[in-house]
C-alpha positions in Angstrom: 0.0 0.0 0.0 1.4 2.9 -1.0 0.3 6.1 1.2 0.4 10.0 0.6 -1.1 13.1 1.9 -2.4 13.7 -2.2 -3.1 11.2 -4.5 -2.8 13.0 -8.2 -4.4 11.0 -10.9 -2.4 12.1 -13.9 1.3 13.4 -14.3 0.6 16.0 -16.9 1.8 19.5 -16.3 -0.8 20.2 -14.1 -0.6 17.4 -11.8 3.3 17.9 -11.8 2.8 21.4 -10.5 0.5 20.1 -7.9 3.6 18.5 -6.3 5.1 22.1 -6.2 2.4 23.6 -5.0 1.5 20.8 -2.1 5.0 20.9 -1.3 5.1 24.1 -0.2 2.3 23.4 2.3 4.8 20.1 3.3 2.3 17.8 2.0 3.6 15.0 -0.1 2.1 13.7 -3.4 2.0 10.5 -5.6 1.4 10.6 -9.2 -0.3 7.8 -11.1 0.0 7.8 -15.2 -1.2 5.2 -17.5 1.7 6.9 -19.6 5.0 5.5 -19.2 6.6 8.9 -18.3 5.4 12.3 -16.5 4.4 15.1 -19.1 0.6 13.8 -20.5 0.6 15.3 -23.8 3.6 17.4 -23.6 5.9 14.8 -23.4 3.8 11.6 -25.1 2.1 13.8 -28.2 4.5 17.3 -28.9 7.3 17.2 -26.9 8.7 20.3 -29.2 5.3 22.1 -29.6 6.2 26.0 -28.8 3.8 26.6 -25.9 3.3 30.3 -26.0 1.0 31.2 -22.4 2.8 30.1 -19.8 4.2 33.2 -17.4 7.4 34.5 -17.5 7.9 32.4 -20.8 7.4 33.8 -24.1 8.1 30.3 -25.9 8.9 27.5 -24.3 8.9 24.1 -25.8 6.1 21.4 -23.9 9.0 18.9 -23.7 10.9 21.7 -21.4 7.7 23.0 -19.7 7.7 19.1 -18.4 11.5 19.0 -17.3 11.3 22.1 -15.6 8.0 21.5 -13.8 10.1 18.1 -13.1 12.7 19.9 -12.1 10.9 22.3 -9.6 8.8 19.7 -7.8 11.7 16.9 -7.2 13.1 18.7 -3.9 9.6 17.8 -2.3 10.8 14.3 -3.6 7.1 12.7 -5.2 6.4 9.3 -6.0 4.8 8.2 -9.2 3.1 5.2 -10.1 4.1 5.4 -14.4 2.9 2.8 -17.0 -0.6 1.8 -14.7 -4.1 3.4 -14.8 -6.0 4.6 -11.9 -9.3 1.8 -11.8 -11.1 1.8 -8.8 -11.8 3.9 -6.0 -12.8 2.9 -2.3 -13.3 5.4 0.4 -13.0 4.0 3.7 -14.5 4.5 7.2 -11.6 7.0 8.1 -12.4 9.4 5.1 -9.3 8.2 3.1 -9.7 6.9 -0.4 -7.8 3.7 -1.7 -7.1 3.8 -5.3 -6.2 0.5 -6.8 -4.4 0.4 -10.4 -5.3 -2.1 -13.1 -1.9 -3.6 -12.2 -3.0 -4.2 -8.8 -1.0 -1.9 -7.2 -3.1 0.5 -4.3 -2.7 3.9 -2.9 -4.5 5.4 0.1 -4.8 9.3 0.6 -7.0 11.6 2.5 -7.2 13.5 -0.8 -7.5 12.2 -4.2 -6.5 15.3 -7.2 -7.9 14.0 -10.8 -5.2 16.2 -12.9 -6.0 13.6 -16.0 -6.4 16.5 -18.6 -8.9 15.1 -21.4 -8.9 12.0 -19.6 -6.3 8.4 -20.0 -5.0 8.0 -23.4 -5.4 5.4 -25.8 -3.1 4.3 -29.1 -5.1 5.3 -32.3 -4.5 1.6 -34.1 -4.5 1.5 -37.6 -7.3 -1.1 -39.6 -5.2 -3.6 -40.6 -6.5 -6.8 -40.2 -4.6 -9.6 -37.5 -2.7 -6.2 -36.1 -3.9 -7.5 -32.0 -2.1 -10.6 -32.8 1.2 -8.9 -32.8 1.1 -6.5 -30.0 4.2 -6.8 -28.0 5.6 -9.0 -30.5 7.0 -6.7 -32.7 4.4 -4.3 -32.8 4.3 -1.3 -30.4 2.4 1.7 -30.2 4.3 3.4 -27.7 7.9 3.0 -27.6 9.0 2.7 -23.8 12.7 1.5 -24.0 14.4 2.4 -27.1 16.9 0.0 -26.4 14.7 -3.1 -27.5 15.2 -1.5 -30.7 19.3 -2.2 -30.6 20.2 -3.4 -34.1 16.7 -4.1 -35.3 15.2 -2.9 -38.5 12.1 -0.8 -37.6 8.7 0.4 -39.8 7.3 3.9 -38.1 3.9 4.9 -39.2 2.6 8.1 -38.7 3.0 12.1 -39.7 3.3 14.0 -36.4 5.9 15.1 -33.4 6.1 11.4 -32.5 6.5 9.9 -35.8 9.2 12.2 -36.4 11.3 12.6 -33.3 11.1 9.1 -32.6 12.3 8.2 -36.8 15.4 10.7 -36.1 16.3 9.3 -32.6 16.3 5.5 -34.0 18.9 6.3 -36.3 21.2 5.9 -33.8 19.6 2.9 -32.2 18.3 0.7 -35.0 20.1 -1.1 -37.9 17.7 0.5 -39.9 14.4 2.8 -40.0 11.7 3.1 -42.4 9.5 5.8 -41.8 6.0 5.9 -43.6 3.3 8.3 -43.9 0.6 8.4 -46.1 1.3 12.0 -47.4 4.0 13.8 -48.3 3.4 16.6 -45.9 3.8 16.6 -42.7 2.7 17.5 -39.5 5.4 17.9 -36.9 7.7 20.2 -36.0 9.6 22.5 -38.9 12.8 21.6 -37.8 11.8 17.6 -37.4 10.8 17.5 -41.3 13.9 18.8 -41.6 16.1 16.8 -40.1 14.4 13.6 -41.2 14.5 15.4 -44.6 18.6 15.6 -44.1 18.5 11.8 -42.7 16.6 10.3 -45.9 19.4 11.9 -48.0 22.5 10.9 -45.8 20.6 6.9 -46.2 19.7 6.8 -42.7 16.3 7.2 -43.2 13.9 5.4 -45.9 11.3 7.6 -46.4 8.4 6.6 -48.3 5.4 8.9 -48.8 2.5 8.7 -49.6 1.9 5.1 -48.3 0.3 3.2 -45.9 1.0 -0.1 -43.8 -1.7 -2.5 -45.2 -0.4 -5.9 -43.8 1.6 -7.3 -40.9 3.7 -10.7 -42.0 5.1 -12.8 -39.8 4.3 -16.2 -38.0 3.4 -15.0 -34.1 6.8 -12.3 -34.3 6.2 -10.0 -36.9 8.7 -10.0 -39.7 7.4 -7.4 -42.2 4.9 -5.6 -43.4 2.6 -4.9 -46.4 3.0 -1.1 -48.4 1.0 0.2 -50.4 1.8 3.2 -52.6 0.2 5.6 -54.9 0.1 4.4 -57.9 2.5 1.1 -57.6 1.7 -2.3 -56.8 1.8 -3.1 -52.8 5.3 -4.2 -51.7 6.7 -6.3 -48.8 9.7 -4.1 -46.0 11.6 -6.6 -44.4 11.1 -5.8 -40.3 11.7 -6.7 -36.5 9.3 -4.0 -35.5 6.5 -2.1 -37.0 5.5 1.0 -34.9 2.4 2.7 -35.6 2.4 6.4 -34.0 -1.3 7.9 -34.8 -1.3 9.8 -31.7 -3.4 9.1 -28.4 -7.1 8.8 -28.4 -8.1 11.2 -25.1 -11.0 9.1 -22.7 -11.8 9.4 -19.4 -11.4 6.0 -18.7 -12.7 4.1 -15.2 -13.2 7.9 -13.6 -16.4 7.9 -15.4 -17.7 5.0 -13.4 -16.6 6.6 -9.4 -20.1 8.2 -9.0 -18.7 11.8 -10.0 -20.9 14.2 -11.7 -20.0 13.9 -15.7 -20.6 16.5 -18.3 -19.7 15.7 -21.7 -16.6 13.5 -20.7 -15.6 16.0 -18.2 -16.0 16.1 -14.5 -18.1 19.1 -12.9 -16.3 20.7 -10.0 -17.7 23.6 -7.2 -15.0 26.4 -8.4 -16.0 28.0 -5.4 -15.0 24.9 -3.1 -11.6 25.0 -4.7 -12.6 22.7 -7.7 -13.9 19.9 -5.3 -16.0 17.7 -7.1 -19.3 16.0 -5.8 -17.4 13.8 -3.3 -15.7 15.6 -0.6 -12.0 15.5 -0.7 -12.3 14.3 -4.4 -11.1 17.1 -6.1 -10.6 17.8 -10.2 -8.1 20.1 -11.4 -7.0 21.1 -15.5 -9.0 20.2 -18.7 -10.3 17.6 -16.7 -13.0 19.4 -15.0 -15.6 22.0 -16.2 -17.5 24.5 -14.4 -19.3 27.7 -15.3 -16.5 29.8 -17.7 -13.9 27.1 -17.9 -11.2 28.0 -19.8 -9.1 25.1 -21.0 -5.5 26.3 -20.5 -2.5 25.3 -18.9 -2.0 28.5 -16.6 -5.8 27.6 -15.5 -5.0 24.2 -14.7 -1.6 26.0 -12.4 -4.1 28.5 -11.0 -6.6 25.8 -9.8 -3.9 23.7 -8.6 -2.9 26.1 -6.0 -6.3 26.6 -4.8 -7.0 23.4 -4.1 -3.9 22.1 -2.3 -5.0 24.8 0.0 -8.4 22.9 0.7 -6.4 19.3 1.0 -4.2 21.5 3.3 -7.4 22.2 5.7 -8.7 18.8 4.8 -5.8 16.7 5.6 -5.1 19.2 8.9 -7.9 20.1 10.4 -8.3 22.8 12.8 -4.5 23.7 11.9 -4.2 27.7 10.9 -2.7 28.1 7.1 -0.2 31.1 6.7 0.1 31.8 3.4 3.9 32.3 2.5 5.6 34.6 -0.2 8.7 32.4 -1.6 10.3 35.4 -3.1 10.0 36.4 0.8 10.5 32.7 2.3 12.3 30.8 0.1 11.4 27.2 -0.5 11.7 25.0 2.9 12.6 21.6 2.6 11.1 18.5 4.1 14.3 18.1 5.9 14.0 21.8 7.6 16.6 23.3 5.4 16.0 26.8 3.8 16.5 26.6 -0.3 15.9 29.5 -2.5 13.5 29.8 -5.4 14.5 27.7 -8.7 15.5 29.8 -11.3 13.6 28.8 -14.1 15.7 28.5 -17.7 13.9 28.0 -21.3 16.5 25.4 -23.0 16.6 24.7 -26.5 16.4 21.0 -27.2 17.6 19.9 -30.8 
């Protein structure tokens, strides 16, 4: 059993700035993810999409939003729960909630935080007939250890950030990467086009556009795949691997089924009960919830955050006086008592 004073449901940038926040107040949080890293979107969907509305920041990639916000909560030292999505909820006799994952693993908190944004995410699968058969033999639609991919020839499908970034990193990974897309334009990142444009004509890339995957071959393993492409007869690529990347299909999942008020796929909150939903100390913060003006944006999502780890604060302590401090005034204190100053926050540019 793992135990916490906050239980976030989702490790996207809002969730990961809940562990900031919370810390502050020395409450410490656990994250659970059915992603296998921290970052939701910004890290699994456009990890070099210019975000252009966060404070202090007049660009900053998502990819970097997620490492600083990673950066700025790990002195209140979090846990996370990655790769495993929340399933059921319990509240027991004390007031605490026990959340159990569909792995089995359980977490009890006096305060549950559903920071899921639009919800768990599911891999967009292409219509190609037999494709179940080969999942996690040789087809995968999230790459979660690049090393499996060692000296392996690899098929990517798909024309966005993921697609892209994932084609260029390979390169120096795999024996070789195919990268298909069924147009010739794309939809990534400027400078990604561009470097897989400078990889197809170093040979380090085979680039064929426009095509589609329309068969997997292979006998339980997959060991190639069927192309077709405009205006040729369909051909067979050689492979160890064929990963489709269509993006993430955005649902929210088992939440819908914890007795919480729904309104069109999104949970209704009491914004002036600090975004606590109709179960006390169930609380929903980000794109995830929706009450009267909601604005879905990512400085919201920091705003309502902050507001409610001061109501788990009261929740979690009750009787106990709250002083609100000023960390340009304070500082950060640490779990352990010592004083550290405020992170400097710095945009980096990741190639």
């Amino acid at each position: 059993m793992i135990k916490t004073d906050i239980l976030i449901i989702g490790a996207g940038p809002t969730g990961l700035f809940t562990v900031f926040e919370a810390g502050l107040l020395k409450l410490k949080c656990h994250l659970i993810d059915a992603l296998p890293q921290p970052g939701g979107q910004c890290s699994e969907i456009y990890p070099k999409k210019p975000i252009y509305d966060i404070p202090g920041f007049p660009e900053i990639l998502a990819g970097d939003l997620t490492r600083n916000l990673l950066e700025q909560g790990k002195q209140f030292e979090p846990g996370f729960t990655l790769g495993e999505r929340a399933e059921t909820i319990e509240k027991q006799d004390d007031g605490s909630f026990i959340v159990t994952t569909n792995k089995g693993t359980k977490h009890q908190a006096p305060v549950v935080a559903i920071a899921g944004g639009l919800g768990s995410f599911e891999p967009r699968k292409p219509a190609i007939e037999g494709l179940a058969a080969y999942e996690d033999n040789g087809v995968e639609y999230i790459i979660k250890d690049p090393e499996i991919y060692r000296n392996k020839n690899v098929v990517i499908a798909g024309g966005g950030d993921s697609a892209l970034d994932w084609s260029i990193f390979l390169t120096d990974v795999a024996k070789s990467v195919t990268l298909i897309h069924r147009r010739n334009e794309f939809r990534g990142a400027l400078d990604s086009v561009e470097k897989v444009g400078e990889l197809k004509n170093e040979g380090k890339i085979n680039l064929i556009t426009p095509a589609e995957v329309t068969g997997i071959l292979g006998d339980g393993k997959v060991t190639g795949v069927v192309v077709e492409k405009k205006d040729e007869e369909p051909f067979t690529i050689d492979t160890d691997h064929f990963i489709p990347l269509f993006g993430l299909s955005p649902k929210l999942g088992p939440i819908a089924n914890w007795g919480l008020e729904i309104e069109k796929n999104a949970i209704k909150v009491d914004n002036t009960r600090n975004y606590q939903t109709n179960i006390d100390g169930i609380f929903a913060i980000g794109d995830v919830n929706t009450y009267p003006e909601k604005l879905k944006l990512i400085l919201c999502g920091f705003h309502e955050a902050t507001l409610m780890c001061q109501a788990a604060y009261r929740i979690i302590n009750p009787g106990k006086r709250l002083v609100l401090k000023y960390t340009t005034v304070s500082g950060i204190d640490g779990f352990d008592g010592s004083r550290k100053e405020a992170p400097k926050a710095v945009v980096q540019a990741i190639k």
